[in-house]
C-alpha angles and dihedrals in degrees: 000000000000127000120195122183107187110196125215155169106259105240098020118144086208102052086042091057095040092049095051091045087044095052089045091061099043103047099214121203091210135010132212126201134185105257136092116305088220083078103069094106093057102051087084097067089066082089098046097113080232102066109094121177148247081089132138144212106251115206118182145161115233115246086007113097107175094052107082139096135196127228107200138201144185137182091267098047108121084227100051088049086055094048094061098036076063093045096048099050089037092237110145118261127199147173120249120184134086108317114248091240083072101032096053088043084054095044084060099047104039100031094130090037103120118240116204104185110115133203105294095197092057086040085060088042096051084051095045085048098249117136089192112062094193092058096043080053089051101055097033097046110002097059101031097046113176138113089256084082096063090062091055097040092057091049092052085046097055090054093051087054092048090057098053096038134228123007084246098051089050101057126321101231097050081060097048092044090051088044090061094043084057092051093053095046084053093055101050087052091058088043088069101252104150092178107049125170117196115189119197154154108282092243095057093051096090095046097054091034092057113039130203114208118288091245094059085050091050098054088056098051098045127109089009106164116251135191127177108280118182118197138207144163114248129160125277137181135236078242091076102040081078089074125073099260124180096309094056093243142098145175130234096203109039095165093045087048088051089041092062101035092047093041107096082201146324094054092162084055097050097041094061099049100050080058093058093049091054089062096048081057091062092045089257114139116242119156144188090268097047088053076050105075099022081072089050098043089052086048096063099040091059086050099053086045095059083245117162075218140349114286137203093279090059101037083049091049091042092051096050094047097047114015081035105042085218093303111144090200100061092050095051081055085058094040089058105042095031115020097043098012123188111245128163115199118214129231119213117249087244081073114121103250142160115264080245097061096038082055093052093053087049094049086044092057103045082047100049096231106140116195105247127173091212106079116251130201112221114186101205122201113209097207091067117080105230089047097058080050090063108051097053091049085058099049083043093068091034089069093048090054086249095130107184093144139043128195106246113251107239098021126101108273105151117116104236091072128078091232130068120170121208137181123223136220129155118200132185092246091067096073097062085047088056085055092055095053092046076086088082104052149325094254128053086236092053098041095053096048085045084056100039087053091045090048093048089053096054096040120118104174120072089212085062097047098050086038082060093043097060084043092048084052086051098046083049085234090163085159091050095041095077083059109046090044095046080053092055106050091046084050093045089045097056092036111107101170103096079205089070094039088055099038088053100042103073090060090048099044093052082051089056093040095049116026094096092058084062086047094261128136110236104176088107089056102054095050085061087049089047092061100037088062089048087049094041082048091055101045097032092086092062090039099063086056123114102355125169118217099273093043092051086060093045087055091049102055085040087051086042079052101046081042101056088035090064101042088050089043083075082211108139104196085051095049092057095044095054088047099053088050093060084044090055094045103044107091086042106049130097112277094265096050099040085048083050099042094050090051095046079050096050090049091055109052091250094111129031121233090242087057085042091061094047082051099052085032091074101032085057102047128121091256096055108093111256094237086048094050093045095057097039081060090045091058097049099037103045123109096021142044108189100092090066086053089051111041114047090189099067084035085058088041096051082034101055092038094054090046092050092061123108111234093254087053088048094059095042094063093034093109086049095058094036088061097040100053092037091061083062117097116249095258098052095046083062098044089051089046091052091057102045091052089071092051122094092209086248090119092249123111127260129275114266129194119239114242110245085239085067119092118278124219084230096188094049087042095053086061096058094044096052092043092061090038088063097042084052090042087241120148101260106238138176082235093071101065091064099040 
């Protein structure tokens, strides 16, 4: 009987190499592999012809979220090499390390526990003088490959574990997992295995070659805690191989990492070459030549560094001085789409999964949205029928925190409109939170309507309901909307904060407005937004009241809101009342709110502009505070400023009252203007500038010129004429005057 533990960096392209060259030679009869025996049963999916990686191992608890782990691999992954060495000569192959029921018990009990081991791999490069492990790993294992590694990294190892003492002493878990390895490795032996093949992480190598007694093995492992952990295989991206996983390590160079493993030679080469034609992707001109002497550049630099081959670090300087030309930007270009990559790996459907997650990949299939790492813009027209599928289905997975996909900033995204644009990314994670969700129901559709009406029965704030009420519209939730409405009218009953009222109408009121745009009936919605203006109208008089300077502003985006709602609500009666009641508020409001209601007013048609300058008139006057007179412009003046190009007589007005300041005043309300005329688009703040250029800050407008189609005083301006004839030394004629 031999046993052989090969110890390896999880996710090296050289271990991987070296540990399928190594299990060729020694023919084992079983193989065993750090991972969690549960998933035992998996392991024979590695050889579907659907399974891609990058993928990764999923443990989980049910019902427990945070309580899960991933186990990834990629194609380079020295276990996943081994996996499929086993596959492919039919040999069994099994995981060996602590089960998942007991390291996600552990995980929850000891998640603040310290842990002192450090990187091996960077502990062997600090001693070989190298500040960068990876490139110590690169020069050590990756360019020399071969099973006689194995051999010198279990030695330097060793040593490593002898410095920092028992494997007790240096982190418990560390001990309890290699306790359980042991015990493995015991078993197979009785089972009658004469051949047997452990791979492992290096660290772990000294303590499986050489055994302590069972007993001693036992003691550590009783009495371990346990919960029910369920596992499964699901995709996973070279993206995420840069964090620590379930195997505590991670890389910072996945592609590269694929790009040597996957190169049957000539990887600087190659390298090289699939860089320049990244650039060329992006129009930007990279030829033969230019690969050329990248590869000879690199050449030279690992020469100068003492290198076996160029490395990363030499293929990545080579690339920015020549492809580049020295731009950052262009080799962060290669950095992103290269060095790190994107990819997503795929699971067969033979895959255990939940019946939410089986009814997603339908729905992503009939609707043609394949899951991608890298993000993707979809422009969805409303009007078509899959694309309103797929928005739904969108907003769907948005209210059960599945957020696969996010609305584009800057794109069109409100719902009275037949476009959205969103932007998608789909990320490993995802695929635990859809297990979560899968609590709520076995289809995307069921599951969302179970969680809008769980979330409508623990809701306290009346913004959050109606919030939930236009997503519930989005998300086409026709079964959840009774609910959510019937929540909205008992909170909006008992609220008795108009702030509330006024926060939570807008949301309400596009629901009602455009329901009917997704094919939902919205009649009952506006009959809510009908009595929470009535109710906004009766308790906004007290609510203008004693205001400080940040609440005033508050009031007045919340007042901009309630005014917009009711002229989208479409709902005549509502509209006048509202109106009345600014009309009602205005003289008597804080600066900032009077200034905002006569505006809104003035919008309107409620009050003429006339009305509007005696208004301003007053607020502006020598006798109104300055603080006072600055806010009540500010309010009036705030969001556009149109109405200063096109009326000179509120431009004199602003005008004259800027111009009469002291110097001391004119500081004081300088926030306030700057707020106010930022907030004006480009345009208009040129416009402005150009017309007050022509005032003299008297308060008067400014000089115009007559059009020569107006009435001329013809004997005055024969004077003229014939004066400045004379001046010119011109015949003074009748005929000047209308020339």
């Amino acid at each position: 009987m031999s046993t052989a533990v090969y110890g390896i960096r999880h996710h090296g392209p050289g271990s991987a190499r070296s540990v399928r060259a190594a299990l060729a030679g020694q023919h084992p009869d079983v193989v065993l592999i750090e991972g969690p025996p549960e998933a035992d049963e998996l392991v024979a999916l590695a050889a579907d012809p659907d399974m891609w990686p990058p993928v990764a191992l999923l443990g989980y608890v049910p019902g427990e979220p945070q309580l899960a782990a991933f186990w990834p691999f990629a194609v380079f992954s020295p276990e996943w090499q081994a996996i499929r060495y086993a596959l492919d000569a039919e040999v069994p192959v099994r995981f060996c390390d602590l089960p998942a029921t007991h390291q996600l018990a552990l995980k929850g009990a000891r998640e603040d526990e310290p842990r002192p081991r450090t990187d091996p791999v960077s502990d062997l490069a600090a001693a070989a003088g190298y500040d960068d492990p990876e490139r110590w790993w690169e020069d050590v294992v990756e360019h020399v490959p071969g099973p006689a590694v194995f051999d010198a990294l279990a030695e330097a190892i060793s040593i490593l574990r002898a410095g920092a003492g028992s494997a007790e002493e240096a982190g418990s878990r560390d001990a309890v997992r290699e306790a359980h390895m042991r015990r493995v490795l015991r078993r197979t032996v009785r089972e009658g295995f004469e051949r047997i093949a452990v791979v492992c992480g290096a660290w772990h190598v000294p303590a499986l070659r050489q055994m302590p007694s069972a007993a001693a093995d036992d003691r550590l492992l009783r009495g371990l805690p346990k919960v029910k952990a369920t596992l499964t295989w699901v995709p996973w991206t070279y993206g995420r191989l840069s964090y620590a996983s379930g195997y505590g390590a991670g890389i910072r160079s996945p592609g590269w990492y694929d790009h040597l493993f996957s190169s049957p030679g000539q990887p600087v080469e190659r390298w090289l070459a699939r860089a320049a034609a990244v650039l060329r992707d992006e129009g930007i001109p990279a030829s033969s030549a230019h690969v050329i002497e990248s590869v000879r550049l690199a050449g030279a630099l690992a020469a100068l560094r003492g290198r076996p081959l160029p490395g990363l670090e030499e293929v990545t300087e080579a690339a920015h001085a020549v492809l580049c030309e020295g731009s950052d930007l262009l080799i962060a270009l290669i950095q992103r789409r290269l060095v790190v990559g994107e990819r997503l790996g795929t699971v067969p459907p033979a895959t255990p999964m939940v019946p939410l997650q089986r009814d997603l990949q339908d729905q992503q299939r009939r609707l043609k949205l394949r899951p991608e790492a890298e993000p993707r813009d979809y422009d969805l027209d409303l009007r078509k029928p899959n694309d309103l599928a797929r928005s739904r289905l969108l907003y769907r997975l948005d209210l059960l925190e599945v957020p696969w996909g996010a609305a584009r900033q800057g794109r069109i995204r409100n719902i009275g409109t037949f476009r959205e644009g969103w932007q998608l990314t789909w990320r490993p994670e995802l695929d635990l939170a859809l297990i979560e969700a899968s609590m709520w129901g076995s289809t995307v559709a069921a599951a969302a309507t179970q969680r809008a009406q769980s979330i409508a029965a623990a809701a306290t704030a009346l913004d959050e309901l109606t919030a939930l009420t236009e997503r519930c519209l989005l998300a086409d939730l026709g079964d959840a909307l009774p609910d959510v409405l019937a929540a909205v009218r008992d909170r909006a009953a008992l609220d008795t904060d108009v702030t509330h009222l006024m926060a939570a109408l807008p949301a309400l009121v596009r629901a009602a407005r455009y329901g009917d745009v997704r094919g939902t009936d919205p009649a009952r919605l506006g009959e809510v937004a009908t009595e929470m203006i009535t109710r906004i109208c009766a308790g906004l008089p007290a609510a203008v009241t004693s205001l400080d300077e940040t609440a005033e502003q508050a009031m007045r985006e919340r007042i901009d809101a309630v005014h917009a709602a009711t002229g989208l609500l479409g709902d005549a009666a509502s509209r006048e009342h509202w109106l009345g009641t600014l009309a009602r508020l205005a003289p008597r409001c804080p600066p900032v709110i009077s200034g905002r209601l006569t505006r809104l007013l003035l919008d309107a048609g409620r009050v003429s502009a006339d009305e509007a300058g005696m208004r301003m008139s007053r607020a502006l006057s020598a006798a109104a505070p300055v603080p006072a007179a600055a806010g009540w412009a500010e309010g009036f003046l705030a969001g556009s400023g149109l109405l200063l190009v096109h009326d000179d007589k509120l431009l004199a007005l602003a005008d004259g009252w800027l111009a009469g300041l002291t110097a001391d005043a004119f500081t004081a309300v300088l926030p306030a203007l700057r707020r106010t005329f930022g907030g004006f688009a480009p345009p208009e703040r040129r416009a402005i500038g150009q017309k007050a250029a022509l005032l003299d800050g008297s308060g008067r407008g400014s000089a115009t010129v007559a059009d020569a189609g107006e009435d001329l005083d013809r004997e005055r301006a024969a004077l003229a004429t014939g004066a400045a004839a004379l001046i010119l030394g011109w015949p003074a004629t009748s005929e000047a005057v209308t020339s």
